[in-house]
C-alpha positions in Angstrom: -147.4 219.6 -38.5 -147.0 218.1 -41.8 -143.2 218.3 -41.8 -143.3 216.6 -38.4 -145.6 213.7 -39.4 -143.6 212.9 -42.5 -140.0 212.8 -40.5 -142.3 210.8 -37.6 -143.2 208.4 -40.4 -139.5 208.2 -42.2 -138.2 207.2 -38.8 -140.6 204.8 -38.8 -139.6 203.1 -41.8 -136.1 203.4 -41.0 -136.7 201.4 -37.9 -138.1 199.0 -39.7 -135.5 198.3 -42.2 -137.2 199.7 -45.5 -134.7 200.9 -47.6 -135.5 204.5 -48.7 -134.5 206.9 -52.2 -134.0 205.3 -55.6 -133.0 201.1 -56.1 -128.6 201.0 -56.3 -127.4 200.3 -59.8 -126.4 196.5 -59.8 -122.5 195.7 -60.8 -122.8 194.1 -63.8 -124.9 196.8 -65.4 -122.1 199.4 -64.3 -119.9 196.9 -66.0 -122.1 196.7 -69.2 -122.0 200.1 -69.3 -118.3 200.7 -69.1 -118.0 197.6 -71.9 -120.0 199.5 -74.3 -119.1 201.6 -77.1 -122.7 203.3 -78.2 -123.8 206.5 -77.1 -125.7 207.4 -73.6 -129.0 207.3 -75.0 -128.4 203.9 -76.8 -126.6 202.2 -73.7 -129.9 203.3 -71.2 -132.3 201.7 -73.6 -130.0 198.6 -74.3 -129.9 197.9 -70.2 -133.0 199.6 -69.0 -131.5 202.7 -67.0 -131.9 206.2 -67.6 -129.4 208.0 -69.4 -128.5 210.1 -66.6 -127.5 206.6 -64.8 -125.2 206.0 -68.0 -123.2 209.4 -67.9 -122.8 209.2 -64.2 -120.7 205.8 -64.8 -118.8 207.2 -68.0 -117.7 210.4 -66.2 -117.0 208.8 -62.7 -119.3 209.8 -60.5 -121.4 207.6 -60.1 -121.5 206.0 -56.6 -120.9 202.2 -56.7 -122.8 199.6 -54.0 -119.7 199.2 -52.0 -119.6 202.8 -51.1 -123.0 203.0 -49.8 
């Protein structure tokens, strides 16, 4: 019943236009990041991302805005 409920009320939110899952990366902070030369750790805290965002963009696969 539970399961139901939450894909009833996912549905609903979809209808509705809300945007689900975690914000997208904006451009120029994939930029930045590409543009740097400091390690993961010091490049997440410079821009405000996590560090797993950072070495998704330096190894590729990362999924831009335009693919989504």
């Amino acid at each position: 019943m539970i399961r139901d409920r939450v894909k009833a009320g996912l549905a609903n939110a979809r209808a509705k236009g809300v945007r689900l899952g975690a914000p997208r990366t904006d451009a120029k902070v994939i930029a930045r990041i590409k543009a740097k030369g400091l390690s993961v750790r010091d490049i997440a805290s410079k821009l405000g991302v996590g560090a797993g965002t950072v070495h998704r963009v330096l190894t590729g696969e990362h999924i831009s805005q335009a693919a989504v």
